[in-house]
C-alpha positions in Angstrom: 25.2 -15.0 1.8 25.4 -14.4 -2.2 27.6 -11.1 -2.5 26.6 -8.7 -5.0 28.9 -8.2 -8.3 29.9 -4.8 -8.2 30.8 -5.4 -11.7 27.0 -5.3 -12.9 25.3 -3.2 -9.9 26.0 0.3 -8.6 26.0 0.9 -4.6 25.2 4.3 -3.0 27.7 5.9 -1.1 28.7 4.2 2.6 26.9 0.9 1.0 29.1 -2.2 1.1 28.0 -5.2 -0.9 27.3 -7.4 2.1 24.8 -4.6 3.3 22.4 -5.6 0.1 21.3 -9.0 1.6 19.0 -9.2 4.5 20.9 -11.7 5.9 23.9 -9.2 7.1 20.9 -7.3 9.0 19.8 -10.2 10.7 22.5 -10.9 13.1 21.0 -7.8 14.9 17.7 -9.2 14.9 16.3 -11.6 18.7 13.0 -13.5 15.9 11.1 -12.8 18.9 7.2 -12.6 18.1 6.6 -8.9 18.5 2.7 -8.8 18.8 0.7 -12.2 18.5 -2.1 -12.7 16.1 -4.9 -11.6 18.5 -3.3 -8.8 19.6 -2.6 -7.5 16.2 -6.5 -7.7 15.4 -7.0 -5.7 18.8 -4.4 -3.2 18.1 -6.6 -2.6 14.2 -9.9 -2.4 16.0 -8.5 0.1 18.1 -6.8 2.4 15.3 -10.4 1.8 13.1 -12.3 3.3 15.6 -10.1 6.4 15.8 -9.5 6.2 12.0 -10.7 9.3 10.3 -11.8 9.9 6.7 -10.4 13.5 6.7 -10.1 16.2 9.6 -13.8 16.4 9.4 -14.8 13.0 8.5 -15.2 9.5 9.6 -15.7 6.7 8.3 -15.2 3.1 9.8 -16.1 0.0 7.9 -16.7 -1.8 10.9 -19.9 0.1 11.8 -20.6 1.2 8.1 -24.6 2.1 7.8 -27.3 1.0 5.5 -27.4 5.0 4.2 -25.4 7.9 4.4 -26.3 11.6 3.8 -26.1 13.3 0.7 -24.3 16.4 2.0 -22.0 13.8 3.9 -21.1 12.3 0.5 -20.5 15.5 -1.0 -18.1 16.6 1.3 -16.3 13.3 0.6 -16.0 13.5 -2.6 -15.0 17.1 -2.5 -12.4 16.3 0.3 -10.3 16.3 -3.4 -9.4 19.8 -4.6 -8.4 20.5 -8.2 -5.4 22.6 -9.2 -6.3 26.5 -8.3 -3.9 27.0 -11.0 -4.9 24.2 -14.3 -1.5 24.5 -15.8 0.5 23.3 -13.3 -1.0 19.4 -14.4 0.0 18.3 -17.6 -1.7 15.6 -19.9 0.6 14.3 -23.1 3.3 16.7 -22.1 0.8 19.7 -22.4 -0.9 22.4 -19.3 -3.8 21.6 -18.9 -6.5 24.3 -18.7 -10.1 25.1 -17.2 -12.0 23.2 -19.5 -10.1 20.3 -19.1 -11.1 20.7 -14.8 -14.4 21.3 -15.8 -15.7 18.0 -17.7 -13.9 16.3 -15.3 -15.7 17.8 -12.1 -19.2 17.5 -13.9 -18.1 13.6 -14.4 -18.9 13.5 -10.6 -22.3 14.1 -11.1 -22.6 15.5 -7.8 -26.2 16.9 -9.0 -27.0 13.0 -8.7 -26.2 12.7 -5.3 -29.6 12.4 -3.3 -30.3 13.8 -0.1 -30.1 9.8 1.4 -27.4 7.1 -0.2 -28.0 3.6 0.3 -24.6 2.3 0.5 -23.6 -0.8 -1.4 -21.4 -3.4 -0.1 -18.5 -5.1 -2.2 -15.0 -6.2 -3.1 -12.2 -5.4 -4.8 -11.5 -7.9 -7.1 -8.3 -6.8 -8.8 -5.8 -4.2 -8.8 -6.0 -1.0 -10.2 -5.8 2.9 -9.0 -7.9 5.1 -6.5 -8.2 8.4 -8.0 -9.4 11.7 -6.9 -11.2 12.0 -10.1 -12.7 10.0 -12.4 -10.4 10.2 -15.1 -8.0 7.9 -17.0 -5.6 10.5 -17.5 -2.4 10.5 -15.8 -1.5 14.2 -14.8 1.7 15.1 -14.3 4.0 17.5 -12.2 5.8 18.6 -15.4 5.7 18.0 -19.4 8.2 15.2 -18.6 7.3 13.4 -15.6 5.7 9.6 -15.8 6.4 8.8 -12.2 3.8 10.9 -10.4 0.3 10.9 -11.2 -1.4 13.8 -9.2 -4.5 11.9 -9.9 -3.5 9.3 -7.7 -4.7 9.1 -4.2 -3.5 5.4 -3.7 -3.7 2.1 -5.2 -7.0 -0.4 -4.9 -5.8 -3.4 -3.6 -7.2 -6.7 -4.7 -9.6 -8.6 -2.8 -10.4 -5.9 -0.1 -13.7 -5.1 1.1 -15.3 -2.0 0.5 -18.8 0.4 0.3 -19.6 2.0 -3.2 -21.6 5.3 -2.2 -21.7 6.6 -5.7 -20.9 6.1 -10.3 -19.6 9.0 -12.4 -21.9 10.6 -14.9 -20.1 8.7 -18.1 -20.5 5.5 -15.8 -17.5 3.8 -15.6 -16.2 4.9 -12.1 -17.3 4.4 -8.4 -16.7 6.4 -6.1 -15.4 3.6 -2.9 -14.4 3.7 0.7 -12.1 1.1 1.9 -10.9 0.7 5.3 -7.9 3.4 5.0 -9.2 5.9 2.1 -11.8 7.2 -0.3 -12.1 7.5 -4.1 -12.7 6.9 -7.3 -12.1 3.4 -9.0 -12.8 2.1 -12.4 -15.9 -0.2 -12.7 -13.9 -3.4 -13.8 -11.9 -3.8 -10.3 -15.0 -3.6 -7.9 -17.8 -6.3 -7.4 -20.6 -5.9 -5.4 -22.1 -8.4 -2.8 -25.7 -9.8 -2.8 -26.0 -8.0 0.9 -24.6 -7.1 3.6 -24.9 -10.5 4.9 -22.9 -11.7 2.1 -20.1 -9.0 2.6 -19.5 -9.7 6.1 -19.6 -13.4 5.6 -16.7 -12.6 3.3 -14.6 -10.5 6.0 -15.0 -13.1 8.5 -13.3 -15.6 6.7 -10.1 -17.2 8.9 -8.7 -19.4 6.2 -6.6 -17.8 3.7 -3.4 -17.6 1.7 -1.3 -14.5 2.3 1.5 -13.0 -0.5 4.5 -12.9 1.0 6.8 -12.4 -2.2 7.4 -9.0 -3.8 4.1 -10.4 -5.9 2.5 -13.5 -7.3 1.3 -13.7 -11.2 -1.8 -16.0 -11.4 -1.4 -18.6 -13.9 -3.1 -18.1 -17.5 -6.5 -20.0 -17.1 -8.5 -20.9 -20.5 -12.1 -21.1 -18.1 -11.1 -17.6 -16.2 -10.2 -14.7 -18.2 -11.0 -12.2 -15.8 -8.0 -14.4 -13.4 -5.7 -15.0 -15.7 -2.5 -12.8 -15.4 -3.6 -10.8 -12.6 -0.9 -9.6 -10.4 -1.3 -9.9 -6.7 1.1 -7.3 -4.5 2.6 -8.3 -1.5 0.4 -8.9 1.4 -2.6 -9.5 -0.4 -4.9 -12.7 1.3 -6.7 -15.0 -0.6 -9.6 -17.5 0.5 -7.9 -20.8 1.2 -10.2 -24.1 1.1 -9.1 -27.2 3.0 -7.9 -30.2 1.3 -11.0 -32.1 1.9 -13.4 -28.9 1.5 -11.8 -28.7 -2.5 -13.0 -30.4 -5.6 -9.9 -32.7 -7.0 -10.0 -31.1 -10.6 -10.5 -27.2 -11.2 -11.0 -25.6 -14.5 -9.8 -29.4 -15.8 -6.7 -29.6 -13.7 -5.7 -32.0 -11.4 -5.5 -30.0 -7.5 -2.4 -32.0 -7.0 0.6 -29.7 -5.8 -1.6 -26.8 -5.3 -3.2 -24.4 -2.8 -7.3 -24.3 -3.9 -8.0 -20.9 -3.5 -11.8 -19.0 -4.4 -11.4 -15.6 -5.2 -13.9 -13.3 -5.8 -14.2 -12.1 -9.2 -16.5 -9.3 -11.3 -19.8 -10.8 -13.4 -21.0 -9.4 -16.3 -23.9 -8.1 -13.9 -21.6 -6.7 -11.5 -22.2 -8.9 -8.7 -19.4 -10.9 -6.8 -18.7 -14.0 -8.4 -16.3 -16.5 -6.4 -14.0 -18.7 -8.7 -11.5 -21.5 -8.3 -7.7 -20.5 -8.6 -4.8 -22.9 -8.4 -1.9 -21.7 -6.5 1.3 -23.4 -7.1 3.1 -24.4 -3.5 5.9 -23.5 -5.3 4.9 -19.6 -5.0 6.2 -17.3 -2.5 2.9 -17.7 0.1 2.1 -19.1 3.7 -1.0 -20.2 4.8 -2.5 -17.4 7.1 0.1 -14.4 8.3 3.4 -14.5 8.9 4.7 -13.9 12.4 5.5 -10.2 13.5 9.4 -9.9 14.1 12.0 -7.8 13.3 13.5 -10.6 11.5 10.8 -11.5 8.9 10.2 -7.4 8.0 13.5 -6.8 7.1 13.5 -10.6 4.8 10.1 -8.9 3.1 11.6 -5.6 2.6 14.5 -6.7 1.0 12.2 -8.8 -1.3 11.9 -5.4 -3.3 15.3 -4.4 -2.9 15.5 -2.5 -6.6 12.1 -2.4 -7.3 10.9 0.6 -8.9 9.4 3.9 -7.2 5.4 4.0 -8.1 4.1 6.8 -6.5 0.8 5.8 -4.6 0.9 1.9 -5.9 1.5 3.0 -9.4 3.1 1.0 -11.8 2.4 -2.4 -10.4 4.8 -1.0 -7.7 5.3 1.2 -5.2 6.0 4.5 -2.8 7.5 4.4 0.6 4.5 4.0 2.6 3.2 1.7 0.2 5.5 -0.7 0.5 5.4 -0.2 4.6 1.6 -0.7 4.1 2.3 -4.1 1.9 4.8 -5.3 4.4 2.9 -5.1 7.9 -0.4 -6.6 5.9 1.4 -10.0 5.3 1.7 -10.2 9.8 -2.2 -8.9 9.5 -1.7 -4.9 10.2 -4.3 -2.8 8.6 -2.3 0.4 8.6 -3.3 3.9 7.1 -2.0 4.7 4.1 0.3 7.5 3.6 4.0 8.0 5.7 2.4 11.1 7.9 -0.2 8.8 9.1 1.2 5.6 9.3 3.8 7.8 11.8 1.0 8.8 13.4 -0.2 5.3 14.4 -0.9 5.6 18.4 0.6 2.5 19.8 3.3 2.4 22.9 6.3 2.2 20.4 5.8 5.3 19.4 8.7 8.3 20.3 8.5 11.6 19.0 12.3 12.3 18.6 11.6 15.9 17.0 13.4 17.8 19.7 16.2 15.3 20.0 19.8 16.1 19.0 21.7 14.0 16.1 23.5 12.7 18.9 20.4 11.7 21.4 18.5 10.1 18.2 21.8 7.9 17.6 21.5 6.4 21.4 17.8 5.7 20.6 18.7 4.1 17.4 21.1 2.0 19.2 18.6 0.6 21.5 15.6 0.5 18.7 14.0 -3.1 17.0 15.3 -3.4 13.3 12.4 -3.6 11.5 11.2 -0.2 13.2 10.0 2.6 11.2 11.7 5.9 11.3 10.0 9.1 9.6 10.8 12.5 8.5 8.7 14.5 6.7 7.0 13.0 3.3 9.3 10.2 3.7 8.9 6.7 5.6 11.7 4.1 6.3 12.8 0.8 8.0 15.2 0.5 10.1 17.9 -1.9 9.5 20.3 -1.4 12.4 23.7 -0.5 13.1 26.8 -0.8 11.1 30.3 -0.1 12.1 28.1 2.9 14.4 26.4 4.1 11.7 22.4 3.8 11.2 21.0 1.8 8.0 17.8 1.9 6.7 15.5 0.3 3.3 13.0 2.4 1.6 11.3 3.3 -1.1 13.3 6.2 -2.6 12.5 9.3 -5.0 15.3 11.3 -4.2 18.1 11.9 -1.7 21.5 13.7 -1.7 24.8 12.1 -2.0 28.6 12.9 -0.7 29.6 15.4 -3.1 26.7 17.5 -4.1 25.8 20.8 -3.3 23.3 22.0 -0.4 19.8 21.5 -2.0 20.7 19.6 -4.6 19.2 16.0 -5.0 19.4 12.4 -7.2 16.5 10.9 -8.4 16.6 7.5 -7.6 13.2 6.2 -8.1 14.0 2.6 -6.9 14.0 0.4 -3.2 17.5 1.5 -2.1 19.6 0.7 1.2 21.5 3.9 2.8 22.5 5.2 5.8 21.0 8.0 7.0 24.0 10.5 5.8 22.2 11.4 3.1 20.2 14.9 2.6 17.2 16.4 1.9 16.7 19.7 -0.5 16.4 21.3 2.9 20.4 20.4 3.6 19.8 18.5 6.6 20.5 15.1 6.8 17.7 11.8 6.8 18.9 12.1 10.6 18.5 15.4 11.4 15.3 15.8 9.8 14.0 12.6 11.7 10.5 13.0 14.2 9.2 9.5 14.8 10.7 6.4 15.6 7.9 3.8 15.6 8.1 0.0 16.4 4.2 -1.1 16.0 3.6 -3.1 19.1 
């Protein structure tokens, strides 16, 4: 186990050195297989069908139509409310004002929207933003802020599937539907398939390559521009040809030493292209998924151990449920998106500890997998285990309260962070104390 210099790195409070490696979590950890690979796929088929768009809404990819309603669309697209009050978003350190809400609701081009939609079937094809709007601006809380874009509803993912339903007014947005959330993405990440023949062909593929490092840049490629440099996040899968299924030379390169991969990538028409891409075996991926233990979700979470905060995938990073979401793809979860619902996942590992004592949550901890999830309100963790009787956890951090401050008062920390769950809220109370759902997916 390589200790951390406390020379170079700062430790919150109650953190001891040892506690920054996964390696002094593991001893806690059985590497028994939690769920196998089938049941995992059961277990997402189950939570799709009960999968709603909004409280009103649902949408499911699996049984997505050949049209959709016009007035169903609108309601979609309106699930997104703009600021009652304009000023309280600013752009360039400035309020914004009515105007400013008013060319960018007319950019929805709602007016467009026919009473029947013929849905489109595509891909993602490389990672960007899902908006609320279709705008480029980043609008933030305050004059100052750069971490959280209220535009942002979460981040597109690369090679996912998805339906387009609808394009902006200036043309250069779609408004998408992926398997976990709706909203508006920027033309250049989104390709769209001959069919829906071709689409499915593409979500029943069973030989791929899965991420499992905090992220993988693909190598600069003088016959791919539109590859080169693209940075995948962890979790994401990628097509994976067999050794005697691939050419022996790609782009002029011998395949020697390298996974042949064919990703899908955007034409010049829009349509789905599919393009070699060497990946070195070198890189931090498996073949297919990893398995689901404790074990391997506390190695991938510590994988982003100081990573920066990026609220809703921002900043080629990202927020707590984000990282949760990245984590549980790579064993071949397809979870909601956002710490509320991924808390609300029904599954038999599921305890609602809201009316437990501090005391009664401890003896549940006690007896709970590391690698579990543990929410409180706006905020998702994983559970590390037990040290010297106190709880530990990894997260993806904004703020928190340390020994020494005042009630209410909080420390931006914007980063991946271990702590134990000491520390406090705005609200006073304690990560503990404010705890309602212990979760172990299974």
């Amino acid at each position: 186990m390589r200790l951390i210099d406390t020379r170079y790195v700062r430790l919150l409070d109650h953190v001891r050195p040892e506690m920054m490696s996964a390696e002094h979590w593991l001893k806690n950890c059985s590497g028994e297989t939690v769920m196998t690979e089938e049941a995992i796929s059961a277990f997402n088929r189950s939570l799709h069908m009960c999968m709603p768009f909004s409280d009103t809404l649902s949408f499911s990819l699996d049984d997505a139509p050949d049209t959709i309603g016009g007035s169903t669309l609108r309601k979609m697209i309106s699930l997104y409310v703009p600021p009652k009050d304009p000023s309280t978003r600013f752009l360039n350190g400035e309020p914004t004002d009515a105007a400013f809400w008013e060319n960018v609701l007319d950019n929805r081009a709602m007016d467009r929207i026919e009473d029947s939609v013929p849905v489109r079937f595509g891909y993602s094809v490389s990672r960007g933003m899902i908006c609320m709007f279709p705008t480029p601006h980043y609008l933030g809380e305050d004059a100052e802020d750069r971490f959280f874009d209220m535009n942002t509803a979460s981040e597109c993912l690369p090679y996912l599937p998805l339906v387009i339903l609808h394009e902006s007014r200036d043309g250069e947005w779609l408004f998408c539907l992926f398997y976990n959330i709706g909203g508006w993405v920027k033309k250049e990440h989104v390709a769209a398939c001959r069919d829906r023949a071709d689409w499915q062909s593409r979500r029943d593929e069973t030989s791929f390559l899965t991420v499992v490092g905090r992220e993988l840049r693909l190598g600069d490629d003088p016959y791919c521009e539109s590859l080169s440099g693209q940075v995948l996040p962890m979790g994401t899968h990628l097509k994976l040809l067999a050794a005697k299924d691939a050419p022996e030379l790609v782009h002029g390169r011998s395949t020697y030493g390298n996974y042949v991969t064919l990703l899908p990538t955007r034409g010049s028409d829009g349509q789905i292209q599919d393009t070699y891409c060497l990946i070195p075996i070198s890189d931090d991926v498996v073949p297919g998924l990893l398995p689901y233990t404790g074990e391997n979700v506390i190695r991938l979470a510590f994988k982003r151990l100081g990573d920066r905060y990026g609220w809703g995938g921002a900043l080629h990073a990202n927020d707590c449920s984000g990282i949760v979401h990245e984590i549980f793809t790579c064993f071949g979860f397809l979870l909601p998106r956002g710490a509320k619902s991924e808390s609300d996942v029904p599954c038999d590992g599921r305890q609602d500890v809201s009316g437990l004592s501090v005391s009664q949550k401890m003896e549940r901890l006690k007896e709970l997998m590391p690698g579990s999830l543990l929410y409180l309100p706006g905020h998702i963790v994983i559970y590390l285990g037990m040290d010297h009787g106190e709880p530990y956890a990894i997260s993806a951090t904004g703020s928190m309260g340390l020994d020494g401050m005042k009630t209410g008062e909080v420390k931006r920390i914007l980063s991946v962070c271990v702590n134990d769950l000491s520390v406090r809220r705005r609200t006073g109370l304690t990560w503990l104390e404010s705890m309602t759902v212990f979760l172990t997916l299974r």
